[in-house]
C-alpha positions in Angstrom: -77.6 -18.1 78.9 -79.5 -20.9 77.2 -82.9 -21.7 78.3 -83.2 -25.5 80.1 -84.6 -28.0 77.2 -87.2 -29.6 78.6 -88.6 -33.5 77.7 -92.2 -31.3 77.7 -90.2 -28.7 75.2 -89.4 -31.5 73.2 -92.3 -33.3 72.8 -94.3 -30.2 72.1 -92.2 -29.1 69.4 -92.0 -33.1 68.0 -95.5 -32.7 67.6 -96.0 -29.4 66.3 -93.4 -30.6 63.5 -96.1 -33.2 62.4 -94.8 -36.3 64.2 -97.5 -38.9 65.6 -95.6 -39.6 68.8 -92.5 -39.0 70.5 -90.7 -40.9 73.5 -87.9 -40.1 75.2 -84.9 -42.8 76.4 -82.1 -42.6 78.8 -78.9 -43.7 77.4 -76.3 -44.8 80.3 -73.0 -42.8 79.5 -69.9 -44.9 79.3 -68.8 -46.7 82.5 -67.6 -49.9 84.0 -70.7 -50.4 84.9 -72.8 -53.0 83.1 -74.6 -52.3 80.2 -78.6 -52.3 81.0 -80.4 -55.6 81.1 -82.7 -54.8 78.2 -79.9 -53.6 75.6 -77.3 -56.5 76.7 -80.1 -59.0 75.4 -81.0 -56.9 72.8 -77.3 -57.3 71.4 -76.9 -60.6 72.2 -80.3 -61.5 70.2 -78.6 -59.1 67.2 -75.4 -61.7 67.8 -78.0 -64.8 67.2 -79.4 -63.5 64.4 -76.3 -63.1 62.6 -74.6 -66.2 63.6 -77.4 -68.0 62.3 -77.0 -65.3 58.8 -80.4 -64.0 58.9 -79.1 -60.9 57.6 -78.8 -62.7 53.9 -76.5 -60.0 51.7 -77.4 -56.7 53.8 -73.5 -56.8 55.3 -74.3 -53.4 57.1 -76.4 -55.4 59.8 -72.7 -56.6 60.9 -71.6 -52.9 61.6 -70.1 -53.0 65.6 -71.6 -49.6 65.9 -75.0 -51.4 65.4 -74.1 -53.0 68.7 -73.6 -49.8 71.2 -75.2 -46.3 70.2 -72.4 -44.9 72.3 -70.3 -45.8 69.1 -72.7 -43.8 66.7 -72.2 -40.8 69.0 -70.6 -40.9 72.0 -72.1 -37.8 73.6 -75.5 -39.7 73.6 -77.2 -39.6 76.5 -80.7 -39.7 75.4 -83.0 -40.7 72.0 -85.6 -39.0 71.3 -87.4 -41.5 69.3 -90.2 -40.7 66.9 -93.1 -42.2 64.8 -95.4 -41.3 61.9 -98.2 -43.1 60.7 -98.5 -43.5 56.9 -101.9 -45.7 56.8 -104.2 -44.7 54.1 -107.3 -47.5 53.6 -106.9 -47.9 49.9 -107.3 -51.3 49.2 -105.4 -53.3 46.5 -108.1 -54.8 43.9 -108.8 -58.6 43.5 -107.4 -60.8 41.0 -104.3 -62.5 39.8 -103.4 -60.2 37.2 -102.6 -57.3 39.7 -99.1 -56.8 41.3 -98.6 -56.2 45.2 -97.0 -53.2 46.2 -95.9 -52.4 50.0 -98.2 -49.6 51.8 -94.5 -48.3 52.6 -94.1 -47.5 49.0 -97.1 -46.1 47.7 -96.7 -42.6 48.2 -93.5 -40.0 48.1 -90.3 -41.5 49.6 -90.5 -41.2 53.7 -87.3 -40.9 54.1 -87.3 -37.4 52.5 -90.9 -36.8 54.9 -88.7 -38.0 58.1 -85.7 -36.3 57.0 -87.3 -33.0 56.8 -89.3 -33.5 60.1 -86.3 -34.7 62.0 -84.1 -31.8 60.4 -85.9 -29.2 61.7 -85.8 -30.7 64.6 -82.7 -31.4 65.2 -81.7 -27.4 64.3 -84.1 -26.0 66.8 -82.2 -28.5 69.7 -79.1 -26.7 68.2 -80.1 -23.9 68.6 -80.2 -24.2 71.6 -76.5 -25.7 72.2 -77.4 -29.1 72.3 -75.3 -31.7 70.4 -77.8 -33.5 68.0 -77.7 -36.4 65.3 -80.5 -37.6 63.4 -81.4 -40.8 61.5 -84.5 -42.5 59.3 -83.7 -45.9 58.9 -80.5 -44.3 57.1 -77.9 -45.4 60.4 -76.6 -48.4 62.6 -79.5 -47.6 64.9 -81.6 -50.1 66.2 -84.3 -48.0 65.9 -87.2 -50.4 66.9 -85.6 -51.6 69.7 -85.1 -47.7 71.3 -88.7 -47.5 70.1 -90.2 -50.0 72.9 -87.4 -48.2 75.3 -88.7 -44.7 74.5 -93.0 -46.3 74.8 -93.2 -45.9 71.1 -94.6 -49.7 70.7 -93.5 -53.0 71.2 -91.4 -55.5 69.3 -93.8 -57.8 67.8 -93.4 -61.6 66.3 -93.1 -60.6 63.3 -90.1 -58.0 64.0 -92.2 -55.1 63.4 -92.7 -52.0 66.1 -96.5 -52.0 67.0 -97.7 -48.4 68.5 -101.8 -49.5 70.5 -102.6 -46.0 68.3 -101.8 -46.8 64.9 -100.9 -50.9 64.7 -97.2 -51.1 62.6 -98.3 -49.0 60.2 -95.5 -46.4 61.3 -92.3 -44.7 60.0 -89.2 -44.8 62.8 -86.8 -41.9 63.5 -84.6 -40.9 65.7 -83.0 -38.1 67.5 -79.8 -38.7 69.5 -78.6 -35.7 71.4 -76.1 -35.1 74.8 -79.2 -34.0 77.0 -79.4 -36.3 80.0 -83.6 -36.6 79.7 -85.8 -38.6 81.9 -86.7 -41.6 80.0 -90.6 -42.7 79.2 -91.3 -46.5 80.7 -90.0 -48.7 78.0 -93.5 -50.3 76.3 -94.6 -53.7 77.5 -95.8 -56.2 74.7 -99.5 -56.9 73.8 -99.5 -59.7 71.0 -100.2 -62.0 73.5 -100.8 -65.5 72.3 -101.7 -64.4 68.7 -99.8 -66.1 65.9 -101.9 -65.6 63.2 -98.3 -62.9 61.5 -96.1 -66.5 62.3 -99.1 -68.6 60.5 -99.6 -66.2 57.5 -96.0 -65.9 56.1 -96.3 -68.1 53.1 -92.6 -68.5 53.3 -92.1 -69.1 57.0 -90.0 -66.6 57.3 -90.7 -65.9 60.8 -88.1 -68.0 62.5 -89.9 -67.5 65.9 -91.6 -65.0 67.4 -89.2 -62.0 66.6 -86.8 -63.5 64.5 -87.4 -63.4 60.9 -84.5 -64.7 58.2 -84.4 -62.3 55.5 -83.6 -65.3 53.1 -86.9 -66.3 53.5 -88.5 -63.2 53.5 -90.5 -62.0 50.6 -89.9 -58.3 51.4 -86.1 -59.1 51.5 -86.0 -60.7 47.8 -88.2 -58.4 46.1 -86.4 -54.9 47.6 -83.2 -55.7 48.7 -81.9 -59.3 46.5 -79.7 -57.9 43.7 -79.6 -61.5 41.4 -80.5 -61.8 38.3 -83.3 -64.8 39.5 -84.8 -65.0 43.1 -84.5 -68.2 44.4 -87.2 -71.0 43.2 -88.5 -71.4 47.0 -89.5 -67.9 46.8 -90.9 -67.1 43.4 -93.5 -69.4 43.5 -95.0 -68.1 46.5 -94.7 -64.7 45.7 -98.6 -64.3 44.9 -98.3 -61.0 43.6 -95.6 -59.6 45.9 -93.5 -56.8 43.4 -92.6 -54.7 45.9 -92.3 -55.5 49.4 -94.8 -57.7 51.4 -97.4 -56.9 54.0 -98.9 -60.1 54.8 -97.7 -60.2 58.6 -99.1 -56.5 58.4 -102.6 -56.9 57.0 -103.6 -60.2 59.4 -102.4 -58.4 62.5 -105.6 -57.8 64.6 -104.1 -54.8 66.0 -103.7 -53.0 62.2 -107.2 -54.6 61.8 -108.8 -53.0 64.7 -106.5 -49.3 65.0 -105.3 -48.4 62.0 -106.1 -44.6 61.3 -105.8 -42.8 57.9 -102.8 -40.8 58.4 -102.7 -36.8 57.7 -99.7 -36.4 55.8 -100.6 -35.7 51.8 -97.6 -37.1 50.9 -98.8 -40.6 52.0 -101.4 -40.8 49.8 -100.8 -43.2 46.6 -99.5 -42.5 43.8 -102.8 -43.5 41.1 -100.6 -46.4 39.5 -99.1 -48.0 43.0 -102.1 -49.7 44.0 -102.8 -51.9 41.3 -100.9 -52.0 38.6 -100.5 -55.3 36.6 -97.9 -58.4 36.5 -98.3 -57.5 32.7 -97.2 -54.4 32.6 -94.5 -54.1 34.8 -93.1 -57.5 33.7 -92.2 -55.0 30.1 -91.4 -51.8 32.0 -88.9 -49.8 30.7 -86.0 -47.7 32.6 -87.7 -44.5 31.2 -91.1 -45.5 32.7 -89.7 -46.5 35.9 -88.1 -43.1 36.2 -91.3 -41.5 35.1 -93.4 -43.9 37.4 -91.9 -43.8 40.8 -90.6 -39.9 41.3 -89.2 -39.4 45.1 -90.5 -42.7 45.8 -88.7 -45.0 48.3 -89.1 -48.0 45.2 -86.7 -46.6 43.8 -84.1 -48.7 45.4 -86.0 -51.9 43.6 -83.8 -50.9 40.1 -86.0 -51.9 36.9 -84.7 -54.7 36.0 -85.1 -55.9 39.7 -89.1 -54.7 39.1 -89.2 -56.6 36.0 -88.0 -60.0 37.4 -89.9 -59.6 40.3 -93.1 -59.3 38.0 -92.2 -61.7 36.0 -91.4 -64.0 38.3 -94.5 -63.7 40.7 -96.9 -64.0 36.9 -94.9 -67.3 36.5 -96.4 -68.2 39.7 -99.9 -67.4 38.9 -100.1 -69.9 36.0 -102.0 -73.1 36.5 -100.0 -76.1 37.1 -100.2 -78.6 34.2 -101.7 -82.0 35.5 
């Protein structure tokens, strides 16, 4: 006879497997009863945001599973939801010449960190006959939104998952599995009347507090826009973005005031992510971009994507003739 897994079994192992926190929440099986207060808004906000096409080209957003994590797994009855912090306090150096790179991306690809975290996991729960699935920003999971359920952090204006130990600067996973767990108290929000993220977007990208429109988002058009030319709106207030943006990050007072180095090696920069130049990447070739960003989560930016980016934010940089 299996032993009974426990939440306290859980989180113990979470964090013996490295993870910076770990929450636990309830998912209602299926019923005619109605669906909890907290996810029916949630998917009716989801339902806003596409109707209004927020969700520019990334199609997968429309996936109905997305709507229901009973449709992901229907044996769910609980998430164990996870976080890692990935802050390290390099700072990017001064000067228009240098390209912008997302902390996200400086080090080795996190979805291979999570993976391997949540993996072993996820084995040890079946191990012990429970039914398991695991996902790192890789599924049509609201992960952010099961984050505030499971006390992870809160939802904050500027869409991002805020944790009162370690600001946004955290990596999201997921555990769903068929034990009925008690739930943690779902996270209440602390941004208060701040709107310095909302004020900061040179784009204004942040619709309202919460709602951001990828096409206005630089982090959208430098990773995820496949043209061949961003759209004029956004190259010229790129200011150095390559790769990413953290701008709603880095004036957050609570990343200001609580961000902690993390203790995972393979967070820590690669040498040439920090500051490279507008210059040089505006020329790289394929066989440097293969050479430059091994196991590195930029690697969905393609080269040529790299080189207009550079390119275009350079083009930005240059005085305006009078």
């Amino acid at each position: 006879m299996q032993p009974e897994v426990t939440r306290e079994a859980i989180q113990q192992k979470a964090l013996e497997l490295g993870f910076h926190k770990v929450g636990i929440a309830a998912v209602p099986p299926l019923s005619a009863e109605p669906m909890p207060s907290a996810e029916a808004e949630t998917q009716q906000a989801l339902q806003r945001w596409l109707k209004q096409g927020y969700e520019a080209d990334m199609s997968w957003m429309h996936n109905p599973k997305r709507q229901d994590i009973r449709q992901v797994m229907p044996e769910v009855r609980s998430l164990i939801c996870l976080a890692l912090n990935y802050y390290t306090p390099h700072q990017r150096p001064d000067g228009p010449q240098y390209a912008k790179i997302s902390r996200y991306g400086w080090g080795r690809d996190y979805h291979r960190i999570l993976h391997k975290k949540l993996k072993a996991l996820a084995q040890w729960l079946e191990a012990q006959a429970v039914q398991v699935r695991y996902y790192a920003d890789t599924g049509p999971v609201q992960d952010k939104f099961w984050a505030q359920q499971a006390g992870i952090g809160w939802m904050a204006k500027n869409g991002n998952v805020i944790t009162r130990e370690y600001g946004s600067w955290v990596f999201l996973g997921e555990v769903l599995t068929s034990l009925a767990l008690p739930s943690d108290r779902p996270h209440t929000a602390h941004c208060g009347t701040c709107t310095r993220c909302l004020d900061a977007c040179p784009t204004a990208a942040i619709r309202s507090p919460g709602v951001v429109d990828a096409n206005r988002c630089i982090a959208y058009h430098t990773i995820e826009n496949r043209a061949e030319r961003l759209p004029k709106a956004i190259a010229q207030k790129l200011s150095g973005w390559v790769a990413g943006c953290d701008i709603c990050q880095d004036v957050c007072p609570w990343n200001q005031r609580f961000a902690q180095p993390t203790d995972i090696a393979d967070f820590q920069p690669y040498p040439a992510n920090i500051g490279p130049t507008l210059s040089e990447l505006a020329i790289l070739s394929d066989t440097d971009w293969h050479q430059r960003f091994p196991a590195s989560a930029l690697r969905r930016i393609k080269p040529a994507m790299l080189r207009r980016n550079a390119r275009a934010a350079a083009l930005a940089n240059q005085p305006k003739s009078s």
